[in-house]
N, C-alpha and C positions, 0 to 999 in steps of 0.2 A: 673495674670489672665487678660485675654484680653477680650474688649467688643465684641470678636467675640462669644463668649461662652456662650451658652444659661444658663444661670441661673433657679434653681426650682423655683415653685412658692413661697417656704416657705424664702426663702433667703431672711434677713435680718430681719426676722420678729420675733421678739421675744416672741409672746405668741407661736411660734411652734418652734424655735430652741432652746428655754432655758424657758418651760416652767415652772409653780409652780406643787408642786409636793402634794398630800397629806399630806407629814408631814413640809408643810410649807418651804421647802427650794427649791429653782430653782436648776433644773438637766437636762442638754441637754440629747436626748432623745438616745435610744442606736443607732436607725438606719441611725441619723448622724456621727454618730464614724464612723459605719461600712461601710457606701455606701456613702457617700458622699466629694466629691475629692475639694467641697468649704467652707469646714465646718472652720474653720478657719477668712476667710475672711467675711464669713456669719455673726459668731458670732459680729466682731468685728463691720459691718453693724449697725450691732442689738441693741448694744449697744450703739453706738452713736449716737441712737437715743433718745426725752423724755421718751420712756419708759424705755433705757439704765438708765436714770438720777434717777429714781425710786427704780431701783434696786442697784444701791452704795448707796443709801439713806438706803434702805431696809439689805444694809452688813452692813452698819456704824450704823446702830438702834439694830441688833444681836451683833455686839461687845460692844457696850456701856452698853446693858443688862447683858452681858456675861460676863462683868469688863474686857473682854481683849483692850479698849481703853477708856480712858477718856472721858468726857464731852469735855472739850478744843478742845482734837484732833480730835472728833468728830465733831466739831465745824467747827473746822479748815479745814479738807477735804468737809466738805458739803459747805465750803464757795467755796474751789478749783474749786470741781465737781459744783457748782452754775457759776463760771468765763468759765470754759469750754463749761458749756450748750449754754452759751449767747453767745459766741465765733463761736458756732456751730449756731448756729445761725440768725448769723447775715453772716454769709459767703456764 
């Protein structure tokens, strides 16, 4: 993608490409699947931003409830995703 490319308004912005959904889980919405040729690079936008940082906190707090990850490992990636945010940054 080039910055000749006009970009929508919603790009990057994650309470509209991966909003919360009623039954509590985040679901990009279908008319990004289907119409949108930046949906991809949007997400990934989205995410690396703090509210990105919120939302791995928010999968790592569903798995540690869910027993499919430990406390430790739990730990351990929120420590990760904490080095990334600060990385992001400071850059």
């Amino acid at each position: 993608m080039t910055d000749s490319v006009k970009k929508p308004a919603c790009f990057g912005r994650l309470d509209k490409v991966f909003p919360m959904t009623d039954s509590g889980l985040r679901q990009t919405p279908e008319n990004c699947f289907k119409t949108c040729s930046m949906k991809t690079q949007c997400l990934k936008r989205a995410m690396a931003t703090g509210q990105g940082m919120k939302v791995e906190e928010e999968i790592l707090n569903r798995g540690e409830k869910a027993g499919t990850i430990t406390f430790l490992e739990r730990w351990s990636r929120k420590k990760q995703a904490s080095r990334k945010d600060k990385l992001r940054r400071e850059t």
